[in-house]
LUMKOLTI-121498 format. One record per residue: y, x, z of N, C-alpha, C in turn. Coordinates in steps of 0.1 Angstrom, whole numbers, padded with zeros to 4 digits, always signed. Each point is the difference from the previous one (the first is absolute). Layout:
YXZYXZYXZ
...
This chain:
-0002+0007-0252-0008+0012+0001+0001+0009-0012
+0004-0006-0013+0006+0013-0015+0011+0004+0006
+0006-0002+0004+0015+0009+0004+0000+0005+0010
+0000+0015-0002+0007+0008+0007+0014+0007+0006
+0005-0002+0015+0012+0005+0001+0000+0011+0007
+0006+0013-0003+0000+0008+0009+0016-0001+0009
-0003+0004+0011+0006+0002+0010+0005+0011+0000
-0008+0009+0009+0007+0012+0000-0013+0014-0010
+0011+0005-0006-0006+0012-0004+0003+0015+0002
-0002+0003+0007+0000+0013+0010+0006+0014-0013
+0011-0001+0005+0009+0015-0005+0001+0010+0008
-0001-0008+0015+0006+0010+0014-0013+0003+0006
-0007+0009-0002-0020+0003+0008+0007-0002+0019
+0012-0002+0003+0002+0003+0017+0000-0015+0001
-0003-0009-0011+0001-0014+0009-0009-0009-0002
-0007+0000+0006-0014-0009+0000-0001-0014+0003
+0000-0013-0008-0005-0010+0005-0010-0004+0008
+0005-0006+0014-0011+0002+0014-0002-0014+0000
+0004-0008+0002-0004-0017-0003+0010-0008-0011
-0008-0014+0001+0011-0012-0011-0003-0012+0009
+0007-0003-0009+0003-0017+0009+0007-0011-0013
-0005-0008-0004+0004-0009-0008+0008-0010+0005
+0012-0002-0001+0006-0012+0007-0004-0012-0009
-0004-0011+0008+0001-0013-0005+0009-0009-0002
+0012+0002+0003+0016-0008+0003+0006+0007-0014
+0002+0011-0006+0004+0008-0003-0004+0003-0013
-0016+0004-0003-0004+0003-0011+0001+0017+0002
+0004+0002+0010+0006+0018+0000-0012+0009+0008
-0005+0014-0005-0005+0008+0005+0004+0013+0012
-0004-0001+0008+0005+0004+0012-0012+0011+0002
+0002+0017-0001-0006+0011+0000+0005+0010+0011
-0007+0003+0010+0003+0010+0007-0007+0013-0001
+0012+0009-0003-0006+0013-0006+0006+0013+0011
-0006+0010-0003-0004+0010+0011+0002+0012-0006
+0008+0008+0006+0007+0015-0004-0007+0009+0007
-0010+0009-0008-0009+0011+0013+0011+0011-0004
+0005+0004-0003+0012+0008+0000+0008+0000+0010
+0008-0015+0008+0006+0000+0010-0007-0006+0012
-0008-0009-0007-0009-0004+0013+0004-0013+0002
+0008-0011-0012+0007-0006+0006-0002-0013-0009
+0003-0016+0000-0004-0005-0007+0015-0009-0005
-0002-0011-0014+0010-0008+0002-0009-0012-0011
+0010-0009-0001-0008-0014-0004+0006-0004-0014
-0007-0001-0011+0010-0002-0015-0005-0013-0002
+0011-0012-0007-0003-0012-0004+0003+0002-0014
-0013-0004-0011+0004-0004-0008-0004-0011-0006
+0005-0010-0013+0004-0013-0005-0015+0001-0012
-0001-0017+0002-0015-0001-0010+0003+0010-0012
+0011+0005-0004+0000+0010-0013-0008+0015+0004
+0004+0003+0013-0009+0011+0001+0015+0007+0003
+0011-0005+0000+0013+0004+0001+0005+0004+0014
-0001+0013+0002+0007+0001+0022+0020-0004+0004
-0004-0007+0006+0010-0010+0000+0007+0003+0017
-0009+0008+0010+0001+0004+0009-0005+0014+0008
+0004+0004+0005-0005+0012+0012+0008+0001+0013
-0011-0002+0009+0002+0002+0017-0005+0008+0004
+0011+0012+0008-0006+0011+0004+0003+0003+0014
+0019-0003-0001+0008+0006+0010+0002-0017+0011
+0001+0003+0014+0009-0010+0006+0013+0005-0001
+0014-0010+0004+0011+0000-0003+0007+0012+0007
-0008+0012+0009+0006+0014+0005-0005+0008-0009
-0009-0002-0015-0005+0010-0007-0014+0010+0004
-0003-0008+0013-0014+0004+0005-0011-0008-0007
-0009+0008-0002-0013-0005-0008-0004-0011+0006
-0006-0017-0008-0009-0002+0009-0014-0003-0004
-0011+0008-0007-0008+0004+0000-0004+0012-0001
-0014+0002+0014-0007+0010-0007-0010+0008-0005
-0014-0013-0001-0008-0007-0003-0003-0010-0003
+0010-0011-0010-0006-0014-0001-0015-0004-0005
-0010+0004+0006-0012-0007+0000-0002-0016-0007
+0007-0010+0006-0005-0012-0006+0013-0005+0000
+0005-0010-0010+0011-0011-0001-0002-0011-0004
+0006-0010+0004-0002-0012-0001+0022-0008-0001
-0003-0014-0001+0013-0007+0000+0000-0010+0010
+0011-0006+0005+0001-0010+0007+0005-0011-0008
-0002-0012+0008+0006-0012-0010+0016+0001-0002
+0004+0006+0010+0021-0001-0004+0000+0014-0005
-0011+0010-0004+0005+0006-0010-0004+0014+0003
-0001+0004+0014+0002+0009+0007-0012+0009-0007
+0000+0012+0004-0009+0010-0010-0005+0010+0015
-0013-0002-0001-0007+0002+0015-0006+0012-0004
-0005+0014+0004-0005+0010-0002-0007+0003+0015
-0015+0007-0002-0003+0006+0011-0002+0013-0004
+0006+0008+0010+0000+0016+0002-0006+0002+0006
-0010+0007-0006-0009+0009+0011+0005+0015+0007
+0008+0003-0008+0002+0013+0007+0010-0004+0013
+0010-0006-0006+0015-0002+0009-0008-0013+0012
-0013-0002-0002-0005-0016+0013+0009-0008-0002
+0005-0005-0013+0008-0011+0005-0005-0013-0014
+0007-0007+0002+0004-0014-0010+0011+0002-0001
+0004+0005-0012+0016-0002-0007+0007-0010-0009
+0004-0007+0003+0004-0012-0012+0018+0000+0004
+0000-0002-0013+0011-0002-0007+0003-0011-0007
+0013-0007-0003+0003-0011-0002-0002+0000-0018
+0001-0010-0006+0001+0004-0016+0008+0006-0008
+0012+0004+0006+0006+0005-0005+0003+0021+0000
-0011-0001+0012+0000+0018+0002+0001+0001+0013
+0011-0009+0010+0005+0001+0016-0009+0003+0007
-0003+0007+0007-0013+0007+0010+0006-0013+0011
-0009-0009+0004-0003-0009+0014+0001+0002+0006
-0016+0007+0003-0007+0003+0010-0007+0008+0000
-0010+0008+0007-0011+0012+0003-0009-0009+0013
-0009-0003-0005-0012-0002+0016-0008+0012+0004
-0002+0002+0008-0003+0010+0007-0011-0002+0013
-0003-0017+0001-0004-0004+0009+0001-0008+0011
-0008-0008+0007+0004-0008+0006+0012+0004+0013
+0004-0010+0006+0012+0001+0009-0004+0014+0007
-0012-0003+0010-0006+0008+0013+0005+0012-0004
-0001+0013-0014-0001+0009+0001-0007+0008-0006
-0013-0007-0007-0011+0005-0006+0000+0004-0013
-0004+0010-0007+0003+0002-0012-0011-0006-0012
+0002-0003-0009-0005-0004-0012-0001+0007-0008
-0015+0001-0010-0005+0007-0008-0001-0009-0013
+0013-0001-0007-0002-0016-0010-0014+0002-0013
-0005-0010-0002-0005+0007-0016+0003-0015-0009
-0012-0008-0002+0001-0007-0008+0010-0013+0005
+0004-0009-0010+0013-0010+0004+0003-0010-0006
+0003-0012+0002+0004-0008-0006+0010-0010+0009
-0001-0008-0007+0012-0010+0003-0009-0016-0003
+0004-0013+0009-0005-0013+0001+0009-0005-0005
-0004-0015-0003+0006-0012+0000+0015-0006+0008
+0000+0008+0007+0010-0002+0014+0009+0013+0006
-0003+0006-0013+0008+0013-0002-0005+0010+0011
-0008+0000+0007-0006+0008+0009-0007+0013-0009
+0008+0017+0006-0010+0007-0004-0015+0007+0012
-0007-0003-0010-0013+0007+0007-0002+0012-0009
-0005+0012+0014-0005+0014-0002-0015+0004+0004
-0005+0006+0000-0009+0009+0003+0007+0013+0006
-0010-0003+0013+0008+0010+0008-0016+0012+0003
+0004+0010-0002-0014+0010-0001-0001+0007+0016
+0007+0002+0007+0005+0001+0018-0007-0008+0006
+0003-0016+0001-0009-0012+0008-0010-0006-0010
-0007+0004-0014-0009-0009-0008+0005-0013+0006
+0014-0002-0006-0003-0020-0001+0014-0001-0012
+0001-0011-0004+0012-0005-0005+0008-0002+0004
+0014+0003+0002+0015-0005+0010+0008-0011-0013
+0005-0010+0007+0007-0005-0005+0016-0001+0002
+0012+0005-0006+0009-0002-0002+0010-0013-0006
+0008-0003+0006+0008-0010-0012+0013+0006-0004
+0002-0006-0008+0009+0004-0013+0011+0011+0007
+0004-0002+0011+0009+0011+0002-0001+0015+0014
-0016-0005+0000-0004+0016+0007-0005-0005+0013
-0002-0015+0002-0002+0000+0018-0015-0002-0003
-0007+0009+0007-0014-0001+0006-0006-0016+0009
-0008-0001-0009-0003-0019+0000-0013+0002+0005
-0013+0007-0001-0015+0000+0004-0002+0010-0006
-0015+0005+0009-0007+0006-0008-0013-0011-0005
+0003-0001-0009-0006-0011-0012-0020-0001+0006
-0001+0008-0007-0018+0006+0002-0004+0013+0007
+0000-0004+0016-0009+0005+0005-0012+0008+0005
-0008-0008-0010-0015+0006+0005-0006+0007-0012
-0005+0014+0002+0003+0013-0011-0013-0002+0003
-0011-0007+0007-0018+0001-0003-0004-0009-0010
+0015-0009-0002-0006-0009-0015+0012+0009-0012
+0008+0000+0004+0012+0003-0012-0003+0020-0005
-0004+0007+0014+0004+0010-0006+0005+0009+0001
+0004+0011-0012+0013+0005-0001+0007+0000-0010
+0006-0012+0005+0012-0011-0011+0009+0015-0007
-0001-0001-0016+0007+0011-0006+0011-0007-0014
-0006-0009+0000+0009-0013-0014+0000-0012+0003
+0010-0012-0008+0006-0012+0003+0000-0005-0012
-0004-0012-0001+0004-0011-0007+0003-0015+0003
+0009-0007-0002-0001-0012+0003+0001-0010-0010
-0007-0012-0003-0003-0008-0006+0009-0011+0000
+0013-0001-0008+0008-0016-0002-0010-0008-0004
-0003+0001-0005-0007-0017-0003-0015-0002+0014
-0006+0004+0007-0005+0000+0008+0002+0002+0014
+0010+0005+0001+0010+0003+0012-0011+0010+0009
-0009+0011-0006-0011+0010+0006+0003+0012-0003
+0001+0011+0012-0003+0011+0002-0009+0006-0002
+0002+0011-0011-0013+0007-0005+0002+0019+0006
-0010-0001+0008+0005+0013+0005-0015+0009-0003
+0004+0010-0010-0006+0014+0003-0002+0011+0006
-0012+0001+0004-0002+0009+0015-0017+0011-0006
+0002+0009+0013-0016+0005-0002+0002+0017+0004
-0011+0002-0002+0000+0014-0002-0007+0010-0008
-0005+0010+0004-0004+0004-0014-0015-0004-0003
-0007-0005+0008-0017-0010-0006+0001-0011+0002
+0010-0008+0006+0001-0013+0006+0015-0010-0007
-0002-0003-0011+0017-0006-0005-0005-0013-0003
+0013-0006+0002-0001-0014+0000+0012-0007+0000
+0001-0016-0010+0012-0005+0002+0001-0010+0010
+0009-0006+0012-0003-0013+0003+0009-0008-0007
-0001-0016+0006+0009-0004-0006+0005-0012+0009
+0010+0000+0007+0004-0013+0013+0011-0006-0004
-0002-0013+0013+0010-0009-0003+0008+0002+0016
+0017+0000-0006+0008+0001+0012+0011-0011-0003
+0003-0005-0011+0011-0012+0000-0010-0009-0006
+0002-0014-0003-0001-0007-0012+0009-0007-0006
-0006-0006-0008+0011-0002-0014+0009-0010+0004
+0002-0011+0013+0008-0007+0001+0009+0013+0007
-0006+0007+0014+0013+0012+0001+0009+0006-0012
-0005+0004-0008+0004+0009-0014+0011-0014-0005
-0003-0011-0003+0009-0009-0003+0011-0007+0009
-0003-0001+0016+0011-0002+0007+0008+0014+0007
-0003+0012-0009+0003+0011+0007+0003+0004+0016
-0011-0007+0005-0006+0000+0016-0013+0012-0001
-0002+0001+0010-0011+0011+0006-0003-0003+0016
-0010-0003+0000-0008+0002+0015-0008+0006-0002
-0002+0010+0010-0014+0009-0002-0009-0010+0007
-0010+0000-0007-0017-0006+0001-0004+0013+0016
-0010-0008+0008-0005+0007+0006-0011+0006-0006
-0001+0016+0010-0010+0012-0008-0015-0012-0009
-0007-0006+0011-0012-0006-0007+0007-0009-0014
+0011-0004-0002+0000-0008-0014+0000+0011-0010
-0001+0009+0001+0007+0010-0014-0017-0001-0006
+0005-0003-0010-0016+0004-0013-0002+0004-0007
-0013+0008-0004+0005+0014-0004-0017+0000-0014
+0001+0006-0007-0016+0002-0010+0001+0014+0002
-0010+0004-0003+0001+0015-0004-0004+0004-0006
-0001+0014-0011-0009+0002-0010+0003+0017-0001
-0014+0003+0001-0003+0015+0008-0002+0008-0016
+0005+0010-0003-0001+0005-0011-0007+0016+0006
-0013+0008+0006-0006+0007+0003+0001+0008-0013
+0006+0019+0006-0005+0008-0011+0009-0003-0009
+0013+0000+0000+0010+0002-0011+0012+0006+0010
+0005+0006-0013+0006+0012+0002+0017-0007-0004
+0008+0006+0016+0014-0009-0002+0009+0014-0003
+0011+0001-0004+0009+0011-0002+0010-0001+0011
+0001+0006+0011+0008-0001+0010+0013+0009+0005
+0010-0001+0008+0009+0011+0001-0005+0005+0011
């Protein structure tokens, strides 16, 4: 906590750091930043020195692929997961810069409104979807797996993600503007996370605490 590293120190006022992400595997900071000039976003890695070592902007036709990264997160093989609010999608890319994939939504048709995100134990990413208030779950290469959490009279309107390695629990923040609150459920346990298996628990096993924070003020898009 005496040492200080700066990261980025802003020379260019058109490019604004919009989220971070600390990789764990890596030691590396992962910043998605936002051009109101073009409207458009891209993703810079840089090394515990504070040193940028990367930038993801373009897929391999030279088309943008962000253009709003809102929240970012990592997967376990590396992959670099971004939700767009403007573009509705999940954009991740591999570690090296290769654009994957774009989610856009389940099979049926329906569109998604991504916001907050993360990634499990089992390489699964979960979103907040602001269209259906629930979480969707993805795995690692874009196929639509569940809609995770369901019921928006206890959860809400799921807006951020966190997931817990050492507890194997989803911490989801939700609310609105006099009513916010985090919950917090169980959807694998730790022998799943260790035999990298998954059955979904039926709806009544999921468990959940909650803790209502009334009268605070969230900063929202």
């Amino acid at each position: 906590m005496k040492t200080t590293t700066t990261f980025i120190e802003r020379t260019d006022s058109t490019w604004e750091p919009w989220c971070v992400y600390w990789s764990p595997s890596t030691g590396d900071l992962l910043v998605a930043m936002y051009n109101y000039r073009t409207m458009t976003g891209k993703v810079t890695r840089y090394n515990q020195s504070g040193q940028l070592t990367q930038t993801i902007q373009y897929n391999n036709t030279g088309r943008g692929l962000y253009s709003d990264p809102l929240y970012i997160t990592e997967n376990k093989n590396g992959d670099v997961v971004v939700s767009d609010s403007e573009s509705r999608a999940v954009v991740v890319t591999e570690r090296g810069g290769r654009h994957r994939f774009s989610y856009t939504g389940p099979p049926s048709g329906s569109r998604i409104w991504p916001r907050g995100i993360c990634t499990d134990a089992l390489s699964h990413i979960l979103v907040c979807d602001r269209y259906t208030k629930t979480v969707q779950m993805i795995n690692k290469d874009g196929r639509f797996l569940s809609h995770l959490l369901t019921e928006p009279q206890e959860m809400g309107d799921p807006c951020s993600l966190s997931y817990d390695v050492n507890t194997h629990r989803l911490w989801v923040g939700s609310g609105s503007r006099d009513n916010n609150k985090v919950c917090v459920y169980r959807y694998i346990t730790r022998q799943d996370a260790l035999t990298d298996e998954h059955r979904p628990r039926p709806d009544g096993d999921t468990r959940y605490t909650t803790h209502r924070h009334n009268n605070s003020s969230t900063k929202r898009k």
